[in-house]
C-alpha positions as CSV (number, residue, x, y, z in Angstrom):
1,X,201.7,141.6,159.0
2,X,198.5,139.9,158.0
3,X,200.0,136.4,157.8
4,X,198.8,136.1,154.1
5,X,201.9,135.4,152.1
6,X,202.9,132.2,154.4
7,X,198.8,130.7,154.4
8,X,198.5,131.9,150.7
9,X,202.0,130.3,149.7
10,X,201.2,127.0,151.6
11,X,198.1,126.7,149.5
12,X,199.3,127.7,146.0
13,X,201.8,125.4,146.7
14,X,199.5,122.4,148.1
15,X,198.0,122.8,144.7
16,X,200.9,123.7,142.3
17,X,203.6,121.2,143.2
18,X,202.1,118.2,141.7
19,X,201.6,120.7,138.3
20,X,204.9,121.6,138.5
21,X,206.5,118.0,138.3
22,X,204.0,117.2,135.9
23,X,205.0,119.8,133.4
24,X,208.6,119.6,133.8
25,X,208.5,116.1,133.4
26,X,206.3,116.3,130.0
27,X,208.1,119.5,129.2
28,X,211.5,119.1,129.9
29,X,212.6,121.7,127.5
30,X,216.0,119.8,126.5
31,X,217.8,118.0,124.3
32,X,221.2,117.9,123.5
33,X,221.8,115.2,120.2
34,X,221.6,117.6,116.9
35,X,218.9,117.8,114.5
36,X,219.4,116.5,111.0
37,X,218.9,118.7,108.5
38,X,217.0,116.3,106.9
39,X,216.3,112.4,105.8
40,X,216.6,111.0,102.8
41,X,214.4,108.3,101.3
42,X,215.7,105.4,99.4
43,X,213.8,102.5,98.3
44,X,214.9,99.5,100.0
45,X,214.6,97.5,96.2
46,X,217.7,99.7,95.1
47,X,219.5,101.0,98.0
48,X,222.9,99.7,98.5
49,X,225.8,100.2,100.6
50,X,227.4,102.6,98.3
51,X,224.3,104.4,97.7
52,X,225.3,107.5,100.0
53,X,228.6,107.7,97.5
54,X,226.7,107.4,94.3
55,X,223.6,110.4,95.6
56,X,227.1,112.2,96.8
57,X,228.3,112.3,92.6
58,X,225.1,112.9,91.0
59,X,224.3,115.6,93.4
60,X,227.4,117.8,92.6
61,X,227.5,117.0,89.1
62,X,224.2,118.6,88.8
63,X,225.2,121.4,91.5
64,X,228.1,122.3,88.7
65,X,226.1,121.8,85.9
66,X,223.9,124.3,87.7
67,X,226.3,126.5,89.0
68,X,224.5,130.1,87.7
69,X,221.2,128.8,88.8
70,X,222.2,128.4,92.4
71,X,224.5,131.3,92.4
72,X,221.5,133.5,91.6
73,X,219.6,132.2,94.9
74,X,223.3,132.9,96.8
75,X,226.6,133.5,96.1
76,X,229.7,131.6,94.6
77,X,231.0,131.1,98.1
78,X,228.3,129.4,99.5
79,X,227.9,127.3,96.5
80,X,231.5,126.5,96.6
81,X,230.3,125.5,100.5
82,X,227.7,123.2,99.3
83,X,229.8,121.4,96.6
84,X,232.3,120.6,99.6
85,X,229.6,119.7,101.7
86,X,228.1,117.4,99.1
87,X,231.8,115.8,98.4
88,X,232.3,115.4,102.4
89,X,229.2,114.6,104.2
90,X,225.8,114.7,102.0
91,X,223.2,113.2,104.2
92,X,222.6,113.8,108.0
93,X,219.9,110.9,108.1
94,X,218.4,108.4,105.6
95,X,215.3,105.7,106.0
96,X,214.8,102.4,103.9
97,X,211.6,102.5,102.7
98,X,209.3,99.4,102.8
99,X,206.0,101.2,102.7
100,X,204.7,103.8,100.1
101,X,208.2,104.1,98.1
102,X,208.4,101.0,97.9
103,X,204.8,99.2,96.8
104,X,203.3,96.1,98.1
105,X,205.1,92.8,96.7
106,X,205.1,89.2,97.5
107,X,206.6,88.2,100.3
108,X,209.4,86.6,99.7
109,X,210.6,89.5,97.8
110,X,209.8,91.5,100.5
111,X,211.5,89.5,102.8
112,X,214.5,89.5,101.1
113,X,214.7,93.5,100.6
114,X,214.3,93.8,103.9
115,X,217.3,91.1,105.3
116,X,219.8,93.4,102.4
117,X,218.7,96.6,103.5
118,X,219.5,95.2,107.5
119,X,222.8,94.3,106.2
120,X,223.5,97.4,104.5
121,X,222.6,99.6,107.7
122,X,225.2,97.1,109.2
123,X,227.8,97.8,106.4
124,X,227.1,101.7,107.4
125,X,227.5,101.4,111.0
126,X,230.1,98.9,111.4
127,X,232.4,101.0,108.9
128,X,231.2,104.5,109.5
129,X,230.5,105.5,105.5
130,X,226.5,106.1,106.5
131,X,224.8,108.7,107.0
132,X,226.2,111.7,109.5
133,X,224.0,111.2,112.4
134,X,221.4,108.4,112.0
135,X,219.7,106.0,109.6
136,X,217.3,102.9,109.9
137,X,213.9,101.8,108.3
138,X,210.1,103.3,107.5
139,X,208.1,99.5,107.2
140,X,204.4,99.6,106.6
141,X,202.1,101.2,109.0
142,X,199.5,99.8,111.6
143,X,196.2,99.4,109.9
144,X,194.6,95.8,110.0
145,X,195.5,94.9,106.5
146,X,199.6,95.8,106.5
147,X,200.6,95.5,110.2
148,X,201.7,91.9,110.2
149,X,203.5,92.8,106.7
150,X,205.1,95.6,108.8
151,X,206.2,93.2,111.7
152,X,207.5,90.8,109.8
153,X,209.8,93.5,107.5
154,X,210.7,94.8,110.2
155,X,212.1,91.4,112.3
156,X,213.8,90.8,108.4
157,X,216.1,94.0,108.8
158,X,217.0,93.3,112.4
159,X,218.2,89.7,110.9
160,X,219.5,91.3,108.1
161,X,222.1,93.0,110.6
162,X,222.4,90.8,113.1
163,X,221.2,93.1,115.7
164,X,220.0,96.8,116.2
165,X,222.6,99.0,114.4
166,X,224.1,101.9,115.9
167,X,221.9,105.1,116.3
168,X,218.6,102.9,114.4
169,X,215.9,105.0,114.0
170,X,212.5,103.6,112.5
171,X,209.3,105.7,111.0
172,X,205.8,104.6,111.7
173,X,203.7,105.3,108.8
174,X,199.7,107.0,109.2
175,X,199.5,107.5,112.8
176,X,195.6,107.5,113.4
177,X,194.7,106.8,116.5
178,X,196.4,107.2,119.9
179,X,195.9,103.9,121.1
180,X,198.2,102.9,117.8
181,X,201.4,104.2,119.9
182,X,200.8,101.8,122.2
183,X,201.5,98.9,119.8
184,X,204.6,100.8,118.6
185,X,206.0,101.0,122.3
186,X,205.5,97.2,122.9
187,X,207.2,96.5,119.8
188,X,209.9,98.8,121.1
189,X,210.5,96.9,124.0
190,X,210.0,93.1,122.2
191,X,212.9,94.6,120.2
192,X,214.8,95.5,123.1
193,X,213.9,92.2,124.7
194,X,215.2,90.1,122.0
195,X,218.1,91.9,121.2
196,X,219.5,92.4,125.1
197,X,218.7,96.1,124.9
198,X,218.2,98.7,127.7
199,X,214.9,100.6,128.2
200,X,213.9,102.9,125.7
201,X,216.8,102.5,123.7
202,X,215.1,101.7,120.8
203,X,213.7,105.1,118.9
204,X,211.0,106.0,117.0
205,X,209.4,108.5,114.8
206,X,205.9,109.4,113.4
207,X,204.2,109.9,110.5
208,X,201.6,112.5,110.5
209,X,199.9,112.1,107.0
210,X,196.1,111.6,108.1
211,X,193.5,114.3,109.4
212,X,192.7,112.0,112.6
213,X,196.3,112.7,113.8
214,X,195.6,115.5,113.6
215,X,192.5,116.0,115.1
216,X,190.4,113.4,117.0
217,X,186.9,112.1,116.9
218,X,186.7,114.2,120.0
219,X,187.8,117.1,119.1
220,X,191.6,116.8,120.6
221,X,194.9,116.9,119.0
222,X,195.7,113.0,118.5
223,X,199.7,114.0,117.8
224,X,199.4,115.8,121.7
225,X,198.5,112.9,123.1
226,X,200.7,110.7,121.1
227,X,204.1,112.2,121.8
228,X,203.5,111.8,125.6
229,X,202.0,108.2,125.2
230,X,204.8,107.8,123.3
231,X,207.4,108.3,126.6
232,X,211.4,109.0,125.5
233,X,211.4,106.6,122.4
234,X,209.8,109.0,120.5
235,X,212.5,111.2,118.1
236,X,210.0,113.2,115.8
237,X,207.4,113.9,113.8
238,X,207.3,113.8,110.2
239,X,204.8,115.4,108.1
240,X,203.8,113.4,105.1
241,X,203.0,115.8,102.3
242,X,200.8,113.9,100.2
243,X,198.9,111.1,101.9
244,X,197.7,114.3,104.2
245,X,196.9,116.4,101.3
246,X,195.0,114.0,99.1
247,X,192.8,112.7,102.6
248,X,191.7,116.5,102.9
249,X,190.5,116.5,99.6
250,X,193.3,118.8,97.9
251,X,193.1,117.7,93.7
252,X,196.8,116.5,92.8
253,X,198.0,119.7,91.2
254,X,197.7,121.0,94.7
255,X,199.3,119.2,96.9
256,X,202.8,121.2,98.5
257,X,204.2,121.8,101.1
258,X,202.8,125.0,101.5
259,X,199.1,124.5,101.1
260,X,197.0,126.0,103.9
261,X,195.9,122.5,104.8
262,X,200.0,121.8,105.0
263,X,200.7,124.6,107.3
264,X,198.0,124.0,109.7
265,X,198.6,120.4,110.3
266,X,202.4,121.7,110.8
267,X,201.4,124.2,113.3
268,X,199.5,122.0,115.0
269,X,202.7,119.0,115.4
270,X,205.1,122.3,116.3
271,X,202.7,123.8,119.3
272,X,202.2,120.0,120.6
273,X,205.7,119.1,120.1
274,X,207.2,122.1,121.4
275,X,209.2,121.9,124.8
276,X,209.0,118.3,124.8
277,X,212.2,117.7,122.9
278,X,210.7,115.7,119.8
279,X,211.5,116.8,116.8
280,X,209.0,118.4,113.7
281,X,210.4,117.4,110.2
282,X,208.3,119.0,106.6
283,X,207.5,116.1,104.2
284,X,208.8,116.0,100.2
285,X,208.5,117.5,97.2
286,X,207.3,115.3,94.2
287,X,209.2,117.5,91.8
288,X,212.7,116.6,90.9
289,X,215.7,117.9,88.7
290,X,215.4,116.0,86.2
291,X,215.2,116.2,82.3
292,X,215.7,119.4,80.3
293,X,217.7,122.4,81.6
294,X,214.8,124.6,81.9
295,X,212.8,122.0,84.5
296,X,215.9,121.0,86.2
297,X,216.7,125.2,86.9
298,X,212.7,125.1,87.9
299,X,212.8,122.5,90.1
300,X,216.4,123.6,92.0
301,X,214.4,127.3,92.5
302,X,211.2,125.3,94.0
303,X,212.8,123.2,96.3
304,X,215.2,125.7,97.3
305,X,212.6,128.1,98.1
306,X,210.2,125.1,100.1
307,X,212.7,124.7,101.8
308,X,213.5,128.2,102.6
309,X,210.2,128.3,103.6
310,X,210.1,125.7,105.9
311,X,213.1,127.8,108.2
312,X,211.1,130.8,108.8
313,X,208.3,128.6,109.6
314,X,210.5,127.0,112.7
315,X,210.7,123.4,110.7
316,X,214.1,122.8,110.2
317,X,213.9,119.4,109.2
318,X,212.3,117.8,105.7
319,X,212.6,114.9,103.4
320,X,214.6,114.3,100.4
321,X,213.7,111.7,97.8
322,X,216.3,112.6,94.7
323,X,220.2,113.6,95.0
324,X,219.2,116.9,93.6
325,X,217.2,117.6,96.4
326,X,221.2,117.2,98.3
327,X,222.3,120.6,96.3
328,X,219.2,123.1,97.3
329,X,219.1,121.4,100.8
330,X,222.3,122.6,102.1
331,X,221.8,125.2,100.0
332,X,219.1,126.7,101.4
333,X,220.2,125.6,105.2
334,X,223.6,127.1,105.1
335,X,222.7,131.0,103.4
336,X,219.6,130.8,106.2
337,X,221.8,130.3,108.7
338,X,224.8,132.7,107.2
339,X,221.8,134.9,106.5
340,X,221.0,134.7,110.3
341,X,224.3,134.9,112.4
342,X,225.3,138.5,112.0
343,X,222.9,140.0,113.7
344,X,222.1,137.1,116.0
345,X,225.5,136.9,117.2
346,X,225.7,140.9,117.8
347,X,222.7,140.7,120.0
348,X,223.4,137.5,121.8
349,X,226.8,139.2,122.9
350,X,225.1,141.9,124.2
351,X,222.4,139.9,126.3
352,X,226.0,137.6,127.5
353,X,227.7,141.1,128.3
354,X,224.7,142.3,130.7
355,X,224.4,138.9,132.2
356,X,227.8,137.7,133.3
357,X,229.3,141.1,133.5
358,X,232.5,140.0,132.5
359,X,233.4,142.8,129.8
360,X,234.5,140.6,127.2
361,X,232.1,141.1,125.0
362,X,232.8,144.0,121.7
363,X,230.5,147.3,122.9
364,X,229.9,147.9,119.6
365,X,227.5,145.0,119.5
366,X,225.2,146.9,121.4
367,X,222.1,146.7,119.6
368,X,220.1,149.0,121.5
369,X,218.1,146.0,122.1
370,X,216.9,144.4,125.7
371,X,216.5,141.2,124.8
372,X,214.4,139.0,127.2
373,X,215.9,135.5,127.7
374,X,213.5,133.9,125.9
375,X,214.8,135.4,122.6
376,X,218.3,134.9,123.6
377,X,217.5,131.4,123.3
378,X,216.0,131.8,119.7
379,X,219.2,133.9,119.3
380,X,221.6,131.4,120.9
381,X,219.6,128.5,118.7
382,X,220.4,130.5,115.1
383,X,224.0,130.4,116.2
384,X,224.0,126.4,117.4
385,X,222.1,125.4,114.3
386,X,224.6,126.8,112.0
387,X,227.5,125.8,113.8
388,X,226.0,122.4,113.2
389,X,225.5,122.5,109.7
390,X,228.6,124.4,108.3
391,X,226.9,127.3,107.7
392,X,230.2,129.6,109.7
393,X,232.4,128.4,112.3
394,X,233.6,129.4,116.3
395,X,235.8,131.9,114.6
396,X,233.2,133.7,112.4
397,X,230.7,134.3,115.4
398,X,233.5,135.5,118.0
399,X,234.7,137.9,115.6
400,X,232.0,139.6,115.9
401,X,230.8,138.6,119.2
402,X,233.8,137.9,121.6
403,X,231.8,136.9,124.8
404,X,230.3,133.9,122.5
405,X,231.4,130.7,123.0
406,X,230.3,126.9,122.4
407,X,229.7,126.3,126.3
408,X,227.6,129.8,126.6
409,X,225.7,128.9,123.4
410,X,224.6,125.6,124.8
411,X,223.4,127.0,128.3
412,X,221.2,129.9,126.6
413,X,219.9,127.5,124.0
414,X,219.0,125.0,127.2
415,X,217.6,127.7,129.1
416,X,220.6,127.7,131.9
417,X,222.4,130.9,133.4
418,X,225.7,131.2,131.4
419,X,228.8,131.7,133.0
């Protein structure tokens, strides 16, 4: 024995240890709450408290009026899925807009859009007919000229309902700068102050629609630096389509989702959001279903396949701005997910089998695949995902995978040893 594995340990470790906490506690690599499938956007000058109910109608009336359309990019089953969905449950998550949906107006009638739309996120959570998992507010942003208009909006919806409403999420508009997250944080904790909140309870998204958040002055990713700045308030990141587009110089006819200058701002907001537990959401479409039958059967195809898209690319979030956005949405989430589970589910009960050993998984799943445990957990994500949004249920997946279950699902997808 030469003695070099205890010395050589002793000084790796001197020098790892404080890494180590570091990156586990910017990386923790966890969260439990579910991902909306989307938010919608609703001008706070027309929405109402039965605005989910009247987007709910419209949207099936055009999925039946559309129903050979959507079959074509599906099947009648899943559209028969959707149309219940749409009846039951149409939106996961919804802002009131007081910035660029909604204009600048005097401030009176500002104020008083702002006080009705706190009430109606009051209505939503104090009688449960909101949206599924979260709503709240996107005010105006943090420059000079629109920051005090922001603050004030924003104290006018807290009025409005008397208090922070259950799961209250707000999005800050044209992150620029780093130090900007800063002033979101205190006003994080001046709302928690005056409303007799805990720490950190108050959440928080951003908005990545300029080229500095991008990438700094000095050559750094801005958005990095701002999700860890930005502590556990932070919920996501929301890419905003057009804003983004139009400051990198992309002419109008353009602007989409899936322009080059689009994807690489979105890979830049995955790779520094990933492992931290913040969310990535795509931005909108302009292009609605609206008018003749030949542009509403266009526009269903286009969103449909943005937001196909959008899944392979990892995003699994976006924005909806018309009730007809509602029909492809689901659409699009439930076949990708469908699409998905079979041979997800067949391989993720082989990687269960091998690892607990306890034989009840089919061993005609084998795949003939080794899956390493990092791809387990893409595996065991596919099958958490569309549990989550409808897309099959418990019993779909264990018929073809016994050794799959809800509590296995969850420890591969966190990273944990099932049992």
């Amino acid at each position: 024995m030469t003695g070099l594995t205890d010395r050589a340990a002793q000084r790796m470790d001197a020098i790892l240890d404080p890494v180590d906490a570091r990156l586990d506690a910017m990386y923790p690599d966890v969260r439990v709450d579910e991902q909306p499938v989307h938010t919608v956007y609703v001008g706070a000058d027309v929405v109402a408290s039965d605005t989910l109910s009247l987007w709910s109608t419209e949207a099936v009336s055009i999925a039946e009026a559309n129903r050979p359309v959507l079959v074509a990019l599906s099947s009648d089953a899943a559209v028969d899925a959707v149309i219940a969905r749409l009846r039951r449950d149409p939106v996961d998550d919804l802002r009131i807009d007081l910035e660029d949906g909604y204009g600048n107006r005097p401030d009176d009638v500002e104020d008083a859009h702002a006080r009705a739309a706190g009430e109606v996120l009051a209505h939503w959570s104090r009688t449960a007919t909101g949206p599924r998992l979260s709503s709240g507010v996107r005010c105006k942003g943090l420059g000079a000229a629109e920051r005090r208009r922001g603050l004030r909006s924003m104290e006018m919806v807290l009025t409005g309902a008397g208090g922070v409403p259950n799961r209250f999420v707000f999005t800050v508009p044209k992150l620029r700068a780093v130090e900007q997250v800063d002033a979101v944080v205190a006003l994080c904790e001046e709302i928690e102050r005056a409303h007799g909140l805990g720490e950190n309870t108050v959440r928080f998204e951003l908005q990545i629609e300029s080229p500095q958040a991008v990438i700094g002055f000095d050559g750094t990713a801005t958005v990095a630096a701002a999700i860890h700045r930005s502590g556990p308030r932070l919920s996501g990141l929301h890419y905003g389509t057009y804003d983004y587009s139009a400051a990198m110089g992309v002419v109008s006819a353009h602007q989409s989702l899936e322009h080059p200058v689009a994807d690489h701002a979105k890979a830049v907001m995955l790779a520094a959001a990933a492992q931290t537990g913040v969310w990535v959401s795509d931005g909108s479409t302009q292009v609605v279903p609206t008018g003749d039958p030949d542009r509403v059967a266009s526009a269903l195809r286009r969103h449909h396949r943005l937001v196909r898209r959008s899944l392979e690319c990892g995003i699994y979030q976006g924005w909806d701005m018309h009730p007809g956005h509602l029909v492809t949405r689901w659409l699009a989430v439930q076949t990708f997910f469908a699409e998905a589970m079979p041979a997800a589910a067949a391989r993720l009960g082989g990687h269960l089998e091998r690892v607990t050993g306890d034989g009840t998984a089919d061993p005609g799943s084998d795949t003939g695949v080794l899956d390493e445990p990092a791809t387990a957990r893409a595996m065991a994500t596919v099958v958490a995902r569309g549990w989550a949004c409808g897309a099959f249920t418990h019993d779909d997946v264990a018929a073809l995978a016994p050794a799959i279950t809800p509590a296995r699902v969850a420890a591969v997808a966190a990273g944990r040893r099932p049992v």
